[in-house]
N, CA and C atoms as a LAMMPS dump frame, in Angstrom:
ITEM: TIMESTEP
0
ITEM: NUMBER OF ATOMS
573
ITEM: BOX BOUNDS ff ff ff
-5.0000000000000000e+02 5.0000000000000000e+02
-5.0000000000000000e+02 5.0000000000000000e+02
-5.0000000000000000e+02 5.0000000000000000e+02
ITEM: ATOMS id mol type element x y z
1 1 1 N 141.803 232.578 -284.608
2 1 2 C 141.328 233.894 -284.959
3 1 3 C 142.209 234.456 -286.071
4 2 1 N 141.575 234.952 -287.319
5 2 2 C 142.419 235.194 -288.289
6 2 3 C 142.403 236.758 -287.995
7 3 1 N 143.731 237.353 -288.603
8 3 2 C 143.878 238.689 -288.24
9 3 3 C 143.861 239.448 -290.253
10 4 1 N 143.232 240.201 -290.05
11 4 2 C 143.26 241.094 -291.446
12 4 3 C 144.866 242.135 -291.571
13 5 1 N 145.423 242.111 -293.093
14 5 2 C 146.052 243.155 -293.291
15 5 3 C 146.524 243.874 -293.116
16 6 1 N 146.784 244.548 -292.608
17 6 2 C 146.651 246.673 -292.862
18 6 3 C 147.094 246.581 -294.293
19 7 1 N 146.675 247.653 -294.833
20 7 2 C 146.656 248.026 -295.872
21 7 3 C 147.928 249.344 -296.229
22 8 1 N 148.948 249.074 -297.169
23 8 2 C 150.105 249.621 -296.847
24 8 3 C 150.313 250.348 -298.19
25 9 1 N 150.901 251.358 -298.466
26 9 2 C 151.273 252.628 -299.569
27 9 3 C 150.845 251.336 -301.531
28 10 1 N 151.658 250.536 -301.548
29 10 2 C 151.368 249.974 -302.977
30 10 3 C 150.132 249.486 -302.751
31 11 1 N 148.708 249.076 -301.897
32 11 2 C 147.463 248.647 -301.597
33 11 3 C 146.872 249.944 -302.032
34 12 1 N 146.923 251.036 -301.514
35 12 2 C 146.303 251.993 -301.166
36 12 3 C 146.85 252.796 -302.526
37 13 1 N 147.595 252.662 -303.04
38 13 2 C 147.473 253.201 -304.172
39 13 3 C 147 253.031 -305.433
40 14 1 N 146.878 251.675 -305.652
41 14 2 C 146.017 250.677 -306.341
42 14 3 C 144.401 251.268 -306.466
43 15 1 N 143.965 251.01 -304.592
44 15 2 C 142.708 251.485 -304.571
45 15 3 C 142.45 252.758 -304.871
46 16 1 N 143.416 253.895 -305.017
47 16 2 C 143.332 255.062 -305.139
48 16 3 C 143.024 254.796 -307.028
49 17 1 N 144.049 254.427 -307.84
50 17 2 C 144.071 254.405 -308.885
51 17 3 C 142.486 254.172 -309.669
52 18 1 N 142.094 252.933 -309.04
53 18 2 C 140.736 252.226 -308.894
54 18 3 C 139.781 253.223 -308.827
55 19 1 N 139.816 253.955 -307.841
56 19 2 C 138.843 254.754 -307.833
57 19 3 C 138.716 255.989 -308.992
58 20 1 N 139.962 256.294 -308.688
59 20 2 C 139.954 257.829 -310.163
60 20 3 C 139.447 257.43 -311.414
61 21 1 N 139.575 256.023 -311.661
62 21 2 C 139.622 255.548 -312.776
63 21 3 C 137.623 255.593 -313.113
64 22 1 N 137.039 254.969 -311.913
65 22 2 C 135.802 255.084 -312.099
66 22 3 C 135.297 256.012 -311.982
67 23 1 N 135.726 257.273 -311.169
68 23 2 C 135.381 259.01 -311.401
69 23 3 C 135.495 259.18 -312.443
70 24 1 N 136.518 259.07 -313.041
71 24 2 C 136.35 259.29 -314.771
72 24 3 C 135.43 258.895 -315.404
73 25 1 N 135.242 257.562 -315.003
74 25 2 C 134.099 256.796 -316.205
75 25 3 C 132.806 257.574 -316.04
76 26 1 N 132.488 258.16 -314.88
77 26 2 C 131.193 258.363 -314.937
78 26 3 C 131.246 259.87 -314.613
79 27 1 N 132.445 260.436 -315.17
80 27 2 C 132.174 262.068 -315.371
81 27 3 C 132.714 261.991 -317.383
82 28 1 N 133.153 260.747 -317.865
83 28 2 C 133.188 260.789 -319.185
84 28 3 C 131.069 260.67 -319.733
85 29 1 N 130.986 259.633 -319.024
86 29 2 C 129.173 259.076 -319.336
87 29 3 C 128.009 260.738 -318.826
88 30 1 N 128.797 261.56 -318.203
89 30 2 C 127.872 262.805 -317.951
90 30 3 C 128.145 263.694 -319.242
91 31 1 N 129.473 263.614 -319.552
92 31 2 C 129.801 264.504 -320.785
93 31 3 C 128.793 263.911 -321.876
94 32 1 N 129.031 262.824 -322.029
95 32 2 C 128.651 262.334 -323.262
96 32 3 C 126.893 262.312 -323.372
97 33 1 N 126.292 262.639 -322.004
98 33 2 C 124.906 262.954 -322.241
99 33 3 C 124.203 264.697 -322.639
100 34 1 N 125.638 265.687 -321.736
101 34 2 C 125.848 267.019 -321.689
102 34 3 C 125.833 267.146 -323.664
103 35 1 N 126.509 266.203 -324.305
104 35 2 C 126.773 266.274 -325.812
105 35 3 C 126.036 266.217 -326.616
106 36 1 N 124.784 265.257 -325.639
107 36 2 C 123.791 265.31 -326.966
108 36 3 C 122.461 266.051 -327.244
109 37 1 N 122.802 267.292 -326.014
110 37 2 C 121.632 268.983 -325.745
111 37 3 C 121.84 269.084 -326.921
112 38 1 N 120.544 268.73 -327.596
113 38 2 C 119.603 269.401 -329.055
114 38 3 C 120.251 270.615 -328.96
115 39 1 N 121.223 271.363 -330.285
116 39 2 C 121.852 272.511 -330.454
117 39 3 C 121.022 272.954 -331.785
118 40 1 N 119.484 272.847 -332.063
119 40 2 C 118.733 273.255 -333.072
120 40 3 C 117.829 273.764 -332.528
121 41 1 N 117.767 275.246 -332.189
122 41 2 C 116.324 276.236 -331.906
123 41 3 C 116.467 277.391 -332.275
124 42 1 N 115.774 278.077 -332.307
125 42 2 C 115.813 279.44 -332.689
126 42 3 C 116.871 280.438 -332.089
127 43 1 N 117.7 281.458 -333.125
128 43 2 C 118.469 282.195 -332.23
129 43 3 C 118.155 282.592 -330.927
130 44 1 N 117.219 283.534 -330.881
131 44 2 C 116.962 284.263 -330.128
132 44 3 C 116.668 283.306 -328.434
133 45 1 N 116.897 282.327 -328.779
134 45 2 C 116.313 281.061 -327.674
135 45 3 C 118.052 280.684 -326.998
136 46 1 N 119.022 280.817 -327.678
137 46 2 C 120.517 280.376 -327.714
138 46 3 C 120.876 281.439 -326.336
139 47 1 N 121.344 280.829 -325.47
140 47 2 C 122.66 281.136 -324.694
141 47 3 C 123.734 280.457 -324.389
142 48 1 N 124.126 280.465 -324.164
143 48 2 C 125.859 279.66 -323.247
144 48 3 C 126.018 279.631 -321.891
145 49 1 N 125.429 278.919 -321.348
146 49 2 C 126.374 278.621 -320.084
147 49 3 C 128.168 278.865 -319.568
148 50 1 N 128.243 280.358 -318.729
149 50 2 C 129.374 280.637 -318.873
150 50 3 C 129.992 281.185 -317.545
151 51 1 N 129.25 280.611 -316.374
152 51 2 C 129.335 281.159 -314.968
153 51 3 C 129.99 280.319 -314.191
154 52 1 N 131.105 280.541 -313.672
155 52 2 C 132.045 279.231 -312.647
156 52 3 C 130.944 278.386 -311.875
157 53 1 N 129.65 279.034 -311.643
158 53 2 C 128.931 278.064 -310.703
159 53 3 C 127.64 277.242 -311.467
160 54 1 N 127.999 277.426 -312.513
161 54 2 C 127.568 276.486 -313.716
162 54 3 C 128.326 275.469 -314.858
163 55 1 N 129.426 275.668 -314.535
164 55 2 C 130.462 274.849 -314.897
165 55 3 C 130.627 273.317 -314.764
166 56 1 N 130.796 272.577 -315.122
167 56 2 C 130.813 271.019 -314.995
168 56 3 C 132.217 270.545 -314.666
169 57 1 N 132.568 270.147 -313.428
170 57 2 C 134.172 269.792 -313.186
171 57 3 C 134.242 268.506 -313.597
172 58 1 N 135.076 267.949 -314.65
173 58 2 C 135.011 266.912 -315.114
174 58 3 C 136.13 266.218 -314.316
175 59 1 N 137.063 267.233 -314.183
176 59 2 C 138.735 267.043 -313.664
177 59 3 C 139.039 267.979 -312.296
178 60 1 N 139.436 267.127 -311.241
179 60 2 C 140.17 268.405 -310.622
180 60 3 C 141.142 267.315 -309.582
181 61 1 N 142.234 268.363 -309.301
182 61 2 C 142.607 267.514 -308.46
183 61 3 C 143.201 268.64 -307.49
184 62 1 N 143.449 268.29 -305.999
185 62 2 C 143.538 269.121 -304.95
186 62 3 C 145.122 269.367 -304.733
187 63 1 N 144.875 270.622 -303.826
188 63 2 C 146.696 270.459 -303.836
189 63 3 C 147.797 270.394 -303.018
190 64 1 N 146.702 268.805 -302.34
191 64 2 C 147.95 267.866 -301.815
192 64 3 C 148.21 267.246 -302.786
193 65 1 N 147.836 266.968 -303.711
194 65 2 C 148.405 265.868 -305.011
195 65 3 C 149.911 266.645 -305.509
196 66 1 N 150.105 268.075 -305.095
197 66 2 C 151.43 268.362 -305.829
198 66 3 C 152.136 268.165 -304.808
199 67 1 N 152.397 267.908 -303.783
200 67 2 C 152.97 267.759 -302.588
201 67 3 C 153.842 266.175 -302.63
202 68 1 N 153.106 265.229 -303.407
203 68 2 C 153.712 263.899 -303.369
204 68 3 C 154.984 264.166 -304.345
205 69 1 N 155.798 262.932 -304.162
206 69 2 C 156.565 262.616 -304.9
207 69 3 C 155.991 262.853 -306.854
208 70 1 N 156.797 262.99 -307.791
209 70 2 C 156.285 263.236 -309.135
210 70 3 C 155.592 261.965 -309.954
211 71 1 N 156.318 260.737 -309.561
212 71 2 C 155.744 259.518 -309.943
213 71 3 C 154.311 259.334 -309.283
214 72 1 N 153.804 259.772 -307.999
215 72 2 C 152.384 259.801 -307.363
216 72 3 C 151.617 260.618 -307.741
217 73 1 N 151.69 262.043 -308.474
218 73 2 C 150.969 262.742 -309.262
219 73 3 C 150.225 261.914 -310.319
220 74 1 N 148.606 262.115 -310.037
221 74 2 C 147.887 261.702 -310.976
222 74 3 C 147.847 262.456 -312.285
223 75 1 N 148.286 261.843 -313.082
224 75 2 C 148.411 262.31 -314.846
225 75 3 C 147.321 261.976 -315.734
226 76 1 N 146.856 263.386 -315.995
227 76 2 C 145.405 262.97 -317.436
228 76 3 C 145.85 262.762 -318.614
229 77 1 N 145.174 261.451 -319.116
230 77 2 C 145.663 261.813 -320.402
231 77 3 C 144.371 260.944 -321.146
232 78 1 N 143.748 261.647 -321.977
233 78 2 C 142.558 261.334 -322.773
234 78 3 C 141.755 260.261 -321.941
235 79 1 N 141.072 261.053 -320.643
236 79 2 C 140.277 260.999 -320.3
237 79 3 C 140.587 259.507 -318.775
238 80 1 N 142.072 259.319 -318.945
239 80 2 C 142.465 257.77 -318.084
240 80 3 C 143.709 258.481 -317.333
241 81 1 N 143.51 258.49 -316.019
242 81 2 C 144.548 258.713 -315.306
243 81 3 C 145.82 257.581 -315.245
244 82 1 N 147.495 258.378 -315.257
245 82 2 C 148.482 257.623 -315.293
246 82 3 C 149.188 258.238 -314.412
247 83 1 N 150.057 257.392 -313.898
248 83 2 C 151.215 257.684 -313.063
249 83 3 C 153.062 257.539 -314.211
250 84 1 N 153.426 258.919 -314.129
251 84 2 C 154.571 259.09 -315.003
252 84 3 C 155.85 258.085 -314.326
253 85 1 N 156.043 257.082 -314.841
254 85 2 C 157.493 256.6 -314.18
255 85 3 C 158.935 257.8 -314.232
256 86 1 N 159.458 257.339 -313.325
257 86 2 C 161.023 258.271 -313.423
258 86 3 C 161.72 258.589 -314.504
259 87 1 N 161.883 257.209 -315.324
260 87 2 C 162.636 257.815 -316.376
261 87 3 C 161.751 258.757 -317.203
262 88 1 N 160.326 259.211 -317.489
263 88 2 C 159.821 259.997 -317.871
264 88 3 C 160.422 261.397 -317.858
265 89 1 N 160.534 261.659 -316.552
266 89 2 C 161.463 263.103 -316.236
267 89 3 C 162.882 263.12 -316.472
268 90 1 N 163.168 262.423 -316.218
269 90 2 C 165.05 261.89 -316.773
270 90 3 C 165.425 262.326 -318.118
271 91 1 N 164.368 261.739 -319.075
272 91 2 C 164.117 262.004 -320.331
273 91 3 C 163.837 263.55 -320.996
274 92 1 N 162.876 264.21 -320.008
275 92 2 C 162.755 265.226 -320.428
276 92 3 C 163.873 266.327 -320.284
277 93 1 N 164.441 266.071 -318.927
278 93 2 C 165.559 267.146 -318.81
279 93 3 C 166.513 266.737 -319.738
280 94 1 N 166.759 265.252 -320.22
281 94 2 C 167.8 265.359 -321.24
282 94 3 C 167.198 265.913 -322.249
283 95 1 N 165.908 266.387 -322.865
284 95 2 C 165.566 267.247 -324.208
285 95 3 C 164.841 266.413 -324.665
286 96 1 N 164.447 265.494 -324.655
287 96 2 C 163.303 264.618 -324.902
288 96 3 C 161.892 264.759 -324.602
289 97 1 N 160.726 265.006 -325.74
290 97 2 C 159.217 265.584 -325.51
291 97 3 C 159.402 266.856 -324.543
292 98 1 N 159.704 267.74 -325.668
293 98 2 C 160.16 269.363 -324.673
294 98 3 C 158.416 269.515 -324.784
295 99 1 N 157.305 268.989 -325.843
296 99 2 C 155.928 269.58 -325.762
297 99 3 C 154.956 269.194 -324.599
298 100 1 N 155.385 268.533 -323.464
299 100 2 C 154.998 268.144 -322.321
300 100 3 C 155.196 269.409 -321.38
301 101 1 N 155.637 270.454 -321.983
302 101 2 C 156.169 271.682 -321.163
303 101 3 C 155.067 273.082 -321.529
304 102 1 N 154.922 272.596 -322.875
305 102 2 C 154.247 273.657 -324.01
306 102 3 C 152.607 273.195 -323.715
307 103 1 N 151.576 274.331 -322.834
308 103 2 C 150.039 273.934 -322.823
309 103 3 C 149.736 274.113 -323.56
310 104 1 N 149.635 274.232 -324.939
311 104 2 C 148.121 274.563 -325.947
312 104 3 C 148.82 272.838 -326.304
313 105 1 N 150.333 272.345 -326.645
314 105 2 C 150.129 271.099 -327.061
315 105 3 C 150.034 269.875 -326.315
316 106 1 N 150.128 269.946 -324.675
317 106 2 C 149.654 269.07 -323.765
318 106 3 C 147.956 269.076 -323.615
319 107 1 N 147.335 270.216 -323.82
320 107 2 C 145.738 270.135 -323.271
321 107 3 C 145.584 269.348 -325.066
322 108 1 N 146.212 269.83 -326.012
323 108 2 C 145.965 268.869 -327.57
324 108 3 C 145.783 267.822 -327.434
325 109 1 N 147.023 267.186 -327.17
326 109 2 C 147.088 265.833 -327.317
327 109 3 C 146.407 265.264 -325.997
328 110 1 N 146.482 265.732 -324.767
329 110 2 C 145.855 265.048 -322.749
330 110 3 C 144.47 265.142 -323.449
331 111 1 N 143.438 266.326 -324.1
332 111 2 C 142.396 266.642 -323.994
333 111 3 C 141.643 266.148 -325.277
334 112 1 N 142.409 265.059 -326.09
335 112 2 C 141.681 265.065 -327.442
336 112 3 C 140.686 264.384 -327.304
337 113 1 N 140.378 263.329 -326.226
338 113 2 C 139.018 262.845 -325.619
339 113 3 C 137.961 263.792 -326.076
340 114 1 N 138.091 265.054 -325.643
341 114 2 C 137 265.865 -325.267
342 114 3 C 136.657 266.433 -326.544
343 115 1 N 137.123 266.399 -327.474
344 115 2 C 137.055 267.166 -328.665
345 115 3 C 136.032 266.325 -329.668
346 116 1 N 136.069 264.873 -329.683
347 116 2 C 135.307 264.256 -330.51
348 116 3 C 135.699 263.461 -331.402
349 117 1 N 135.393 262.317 -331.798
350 117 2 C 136.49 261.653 -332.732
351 117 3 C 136.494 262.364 -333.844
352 118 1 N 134.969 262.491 -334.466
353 118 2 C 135.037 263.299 -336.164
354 118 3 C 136.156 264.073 -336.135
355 119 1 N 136.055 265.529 -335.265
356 119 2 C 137.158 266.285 -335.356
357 119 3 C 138.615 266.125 -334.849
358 120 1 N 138.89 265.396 -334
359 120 2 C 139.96 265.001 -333.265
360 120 3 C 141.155 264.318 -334.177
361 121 1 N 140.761 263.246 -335.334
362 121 2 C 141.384 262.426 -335.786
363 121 3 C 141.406 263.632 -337.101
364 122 1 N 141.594 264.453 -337.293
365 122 2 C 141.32 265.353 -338.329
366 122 3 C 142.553 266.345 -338.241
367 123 1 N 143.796 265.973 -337.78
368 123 2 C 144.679 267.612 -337.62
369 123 3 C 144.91 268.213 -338.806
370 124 1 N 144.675 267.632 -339.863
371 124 2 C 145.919 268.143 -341.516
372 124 3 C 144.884 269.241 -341.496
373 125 1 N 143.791 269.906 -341.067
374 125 2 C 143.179 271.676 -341.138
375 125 3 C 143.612 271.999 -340.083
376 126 1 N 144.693 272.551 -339.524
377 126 2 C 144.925 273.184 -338.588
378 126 3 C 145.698 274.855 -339.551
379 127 1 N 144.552 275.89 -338.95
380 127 2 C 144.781 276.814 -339.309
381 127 3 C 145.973 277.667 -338.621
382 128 1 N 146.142 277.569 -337.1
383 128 2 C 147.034 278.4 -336.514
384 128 3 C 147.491 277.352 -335.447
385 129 1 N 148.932 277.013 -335.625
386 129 2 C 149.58 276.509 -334.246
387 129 3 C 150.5 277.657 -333.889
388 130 1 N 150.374 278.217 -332.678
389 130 2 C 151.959 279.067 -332.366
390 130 3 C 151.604 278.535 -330.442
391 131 1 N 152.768 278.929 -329.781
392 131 2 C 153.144 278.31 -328.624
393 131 3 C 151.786 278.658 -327.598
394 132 1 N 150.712 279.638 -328.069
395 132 2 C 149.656 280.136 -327.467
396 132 3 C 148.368 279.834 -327.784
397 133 1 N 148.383 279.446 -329.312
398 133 2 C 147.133 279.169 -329.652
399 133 3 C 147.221 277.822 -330.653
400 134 1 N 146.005 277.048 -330.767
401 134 2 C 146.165 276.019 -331.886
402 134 3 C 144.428 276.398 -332.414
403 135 1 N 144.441 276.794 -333.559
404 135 2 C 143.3 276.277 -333.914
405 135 3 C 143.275 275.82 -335.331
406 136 1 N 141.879 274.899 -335.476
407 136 2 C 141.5 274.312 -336.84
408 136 3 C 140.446 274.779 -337.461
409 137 1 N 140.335 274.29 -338.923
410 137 2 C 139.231 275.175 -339.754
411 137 3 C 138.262 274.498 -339.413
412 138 1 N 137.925 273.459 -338.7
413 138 2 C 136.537 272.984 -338.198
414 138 3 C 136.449 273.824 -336.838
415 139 1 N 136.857 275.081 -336.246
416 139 2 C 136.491 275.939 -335.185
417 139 3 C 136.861 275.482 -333.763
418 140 1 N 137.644 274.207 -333.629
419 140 2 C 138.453 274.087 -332.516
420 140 3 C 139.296 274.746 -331.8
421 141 1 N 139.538 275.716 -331.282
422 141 2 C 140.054 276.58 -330.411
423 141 3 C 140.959 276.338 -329.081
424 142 1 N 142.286 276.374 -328.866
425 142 2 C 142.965 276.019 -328.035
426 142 3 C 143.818 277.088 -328.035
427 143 1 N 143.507 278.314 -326.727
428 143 2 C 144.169 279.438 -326.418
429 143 3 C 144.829 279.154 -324.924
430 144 1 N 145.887 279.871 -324.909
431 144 2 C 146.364 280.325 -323.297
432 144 3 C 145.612 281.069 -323.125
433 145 1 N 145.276 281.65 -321.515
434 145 2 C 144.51 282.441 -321.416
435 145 3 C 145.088 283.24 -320.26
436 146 1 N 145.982 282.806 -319.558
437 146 2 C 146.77 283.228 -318.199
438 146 3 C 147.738 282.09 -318.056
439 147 1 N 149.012 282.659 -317.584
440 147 2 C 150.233 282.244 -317.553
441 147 3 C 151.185 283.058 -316.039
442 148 1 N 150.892 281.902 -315.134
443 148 2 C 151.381 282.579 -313.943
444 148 3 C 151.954 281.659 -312.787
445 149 1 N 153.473 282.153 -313.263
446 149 2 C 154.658 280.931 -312.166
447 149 3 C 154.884 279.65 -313.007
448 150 1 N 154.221 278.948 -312.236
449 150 2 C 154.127 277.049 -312.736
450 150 3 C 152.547 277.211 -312.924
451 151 1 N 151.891 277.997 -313.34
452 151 2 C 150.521 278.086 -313.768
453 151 3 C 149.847 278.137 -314.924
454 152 1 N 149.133 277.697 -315.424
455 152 2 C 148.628 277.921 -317.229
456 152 3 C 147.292 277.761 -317.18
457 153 1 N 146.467 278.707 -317.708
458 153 2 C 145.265 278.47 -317.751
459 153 3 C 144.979 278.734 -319.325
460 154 1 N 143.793 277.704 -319.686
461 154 2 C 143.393 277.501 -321.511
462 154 3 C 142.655 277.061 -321.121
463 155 1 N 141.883 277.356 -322.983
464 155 2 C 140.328 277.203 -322.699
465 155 3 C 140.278 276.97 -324.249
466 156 1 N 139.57 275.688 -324.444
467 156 2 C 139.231 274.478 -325.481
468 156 3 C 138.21 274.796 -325.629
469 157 1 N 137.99 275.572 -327.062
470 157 2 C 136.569 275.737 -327.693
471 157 3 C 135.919 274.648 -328.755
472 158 1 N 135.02 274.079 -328.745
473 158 2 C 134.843 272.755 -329.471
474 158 3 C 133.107 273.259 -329.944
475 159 1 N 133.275 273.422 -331.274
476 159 2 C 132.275 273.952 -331.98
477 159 3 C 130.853 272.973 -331.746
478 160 1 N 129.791 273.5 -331.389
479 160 2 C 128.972 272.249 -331.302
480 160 3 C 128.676 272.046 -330.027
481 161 1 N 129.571 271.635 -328.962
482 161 2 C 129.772 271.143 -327.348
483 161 3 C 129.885 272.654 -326.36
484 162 1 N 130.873 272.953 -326.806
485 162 2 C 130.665 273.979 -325.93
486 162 3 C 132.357 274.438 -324.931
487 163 1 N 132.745 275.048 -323.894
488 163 2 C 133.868 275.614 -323.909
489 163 3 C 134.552 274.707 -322.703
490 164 1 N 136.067 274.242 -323.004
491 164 2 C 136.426 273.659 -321.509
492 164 3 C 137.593 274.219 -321.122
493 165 1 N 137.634 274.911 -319.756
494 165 2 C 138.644 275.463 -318.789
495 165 3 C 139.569 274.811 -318.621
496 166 1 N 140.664 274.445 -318.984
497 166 2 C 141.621 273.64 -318.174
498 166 3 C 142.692 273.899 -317.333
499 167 1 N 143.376 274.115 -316.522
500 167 2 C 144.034 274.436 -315.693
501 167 3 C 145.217 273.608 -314.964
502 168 1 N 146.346 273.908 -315.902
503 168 2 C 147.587 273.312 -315.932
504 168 3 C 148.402 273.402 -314.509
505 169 1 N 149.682 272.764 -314.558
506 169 2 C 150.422 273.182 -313.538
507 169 3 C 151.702 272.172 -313.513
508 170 1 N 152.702 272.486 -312.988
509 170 2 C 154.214 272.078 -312.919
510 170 3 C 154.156 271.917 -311.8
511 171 1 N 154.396 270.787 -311.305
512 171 2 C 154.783 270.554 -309.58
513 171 3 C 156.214 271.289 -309.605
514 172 1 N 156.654 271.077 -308.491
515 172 2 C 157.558 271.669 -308.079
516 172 3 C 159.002 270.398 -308.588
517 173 1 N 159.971 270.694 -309.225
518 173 2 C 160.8 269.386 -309.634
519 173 3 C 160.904 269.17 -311.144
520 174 1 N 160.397 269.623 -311.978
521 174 2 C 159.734 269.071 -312.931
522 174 3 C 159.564 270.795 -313.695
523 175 1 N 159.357 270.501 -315.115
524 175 2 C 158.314 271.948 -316.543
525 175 3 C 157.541 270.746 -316.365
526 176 1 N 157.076 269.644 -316.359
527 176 2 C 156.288 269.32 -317.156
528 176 3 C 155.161 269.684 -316.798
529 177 1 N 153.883 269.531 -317.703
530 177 2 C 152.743 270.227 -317.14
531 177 3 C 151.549 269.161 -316.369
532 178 1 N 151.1 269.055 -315.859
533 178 2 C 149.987 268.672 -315.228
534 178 3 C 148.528 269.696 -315.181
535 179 1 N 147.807 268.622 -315.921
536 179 2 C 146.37 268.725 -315.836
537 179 3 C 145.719 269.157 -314.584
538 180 1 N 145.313 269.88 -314.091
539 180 2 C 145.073 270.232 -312.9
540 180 3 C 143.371 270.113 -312.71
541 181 1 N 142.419 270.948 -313.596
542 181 2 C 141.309 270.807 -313.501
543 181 3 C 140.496 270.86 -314.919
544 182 1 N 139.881 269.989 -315.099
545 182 2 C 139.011 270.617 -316.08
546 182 3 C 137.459 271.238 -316.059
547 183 1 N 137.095 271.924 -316.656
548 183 2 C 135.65 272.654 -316.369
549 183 3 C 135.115 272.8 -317.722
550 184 1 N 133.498 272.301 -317.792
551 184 2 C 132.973 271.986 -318.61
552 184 3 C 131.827 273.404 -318.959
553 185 1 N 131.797 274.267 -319.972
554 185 2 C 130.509 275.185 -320.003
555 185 3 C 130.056 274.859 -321.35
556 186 1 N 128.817 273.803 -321.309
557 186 2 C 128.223 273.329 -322.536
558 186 3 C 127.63 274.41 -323.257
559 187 1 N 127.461 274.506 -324.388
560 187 2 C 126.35 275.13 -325.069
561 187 3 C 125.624 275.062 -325.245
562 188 1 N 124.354 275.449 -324.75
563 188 2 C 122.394 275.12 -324.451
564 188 3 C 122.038 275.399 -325.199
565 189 1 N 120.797 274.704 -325.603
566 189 2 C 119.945 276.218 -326.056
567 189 3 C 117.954 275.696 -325.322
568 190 1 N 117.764 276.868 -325.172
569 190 2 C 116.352 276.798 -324.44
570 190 3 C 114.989 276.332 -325.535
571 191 1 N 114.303 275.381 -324.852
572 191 2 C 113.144 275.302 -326.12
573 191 3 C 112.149 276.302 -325.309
C-alpha cells in the first residue's frame, strides 16, 4: 500500500505561487478585452464607469497576506507576482532603491503593464514628476489620492482605457510599499 505525501510549507507555496500566477493571466486577458470597448460615439452617448460596485478588481490581496513573514508577501510587479528575497530589505534600509518607498514611482514602474506599451515605453514627455504626482503629455496621470499610516491610495489615469485605483501598503517591518489592490473603472461609451 503506497502512502501519499502531505504536502508541507515549500509544496504549498509553489502551488500558491501557481495559482496567483494564473489569476493574473486571466484577469490580464479580461483587461485586454475591457481595452478594446469601441471609445468612438457620440458625446452625448459617453459616460465613465465610476462606482466601487462597478469596478473591475484586477488585484487584491487580503489581510492575512500582511501577517506573513516579508519574503511570503505576494509582490506585483507588471502584472507577475514575486516574492522579495531578504537581502531586498537589507538593501533598502542600507539606502538602496529609497523609490520602492515613494507610490506615484512604485504604482510607475509595478503598474506599467497597465498603461500600454505605445505609451509606457515613452517617459522622455513627462510633464510633472513631484513625490505626489507623475504625469505625461500623452495624459497619463499618476496622483496620490490619500495617505494614511502605512497606507497610500492612487489612481492611474490612462487616456483612452480608463481609471485604475491602486491601493498600496507597508507591512509592518519594512517602507517598502506593497501593491495591495488594484481596481479597474474603464471608460464606456453607450451605442
Amino acid at each position: 500500500m503506497r502512502r501519499q505525501k502531505a504536502i508541507y510549507g515549500g509544496q504549498r507555496l509553489r502551488n500558491m505561487k501557481r495559482f496567483i500566477k494564473i489569476s493574473l493571466f486571466f484577469a490580464m486577458l479580461m483587461m485586454m478585452s475591457i481595452s478594446n470597448i469601441s471609445a468612438h460615439a457620440e458625446d452625448k452617448n459617453n459616460f465613465t464607469v465610476d462606482s466601487p460596485d462597478d469596478a473591475i478588481v484586477l488585484f487584491s490581496l487580503p489581510d492575512r497576506y500582511f501577517d506573513l513573514p516579508l519574503t511570503e508577501i505576494p509582490y506585483y510587479s507588471n502584472g507577475v507576482i514575486e516574492f522579495k528575497e531578504e537581502y531586498i530589505f537589507s538593501q533598502f534600509n542600507e539606502g538602496h532603491q529609497p523609490w520602492l518607498s515613494n507610490a506615484v514611482d512604485v504604482v510607475t514602474v509595478m503598474c506599467s503593464n497597465l498603461i500600454g506599451q505605445e505609451i509606457s515605453n515613452n517617459y522622455s514627455n513627462v510633464e510633472i514628476h513631484t513625490a505626489n504626482q507623475l504625469k505625461t503629455k500623452d495624459g497619463v496621470d499618476v496622483s496620490i489620492t490619500d495617505k494614511t499610516g502605512g497606507m497610500t491610495e492612487a489612481e492611474l489615469t490612462v487616456p483612452g482605457q480608463g481609471k485604475y485605483d491602486i491601493n498600496l501598503q507597508s507591512p509592518e517591518g519594512t517602507a517598502i510599499l506593497y501593491i495591495r489592490e488594484i481596481l479597474f473603472y474603464p471608460d464606456r461609451q453607450v451605442r
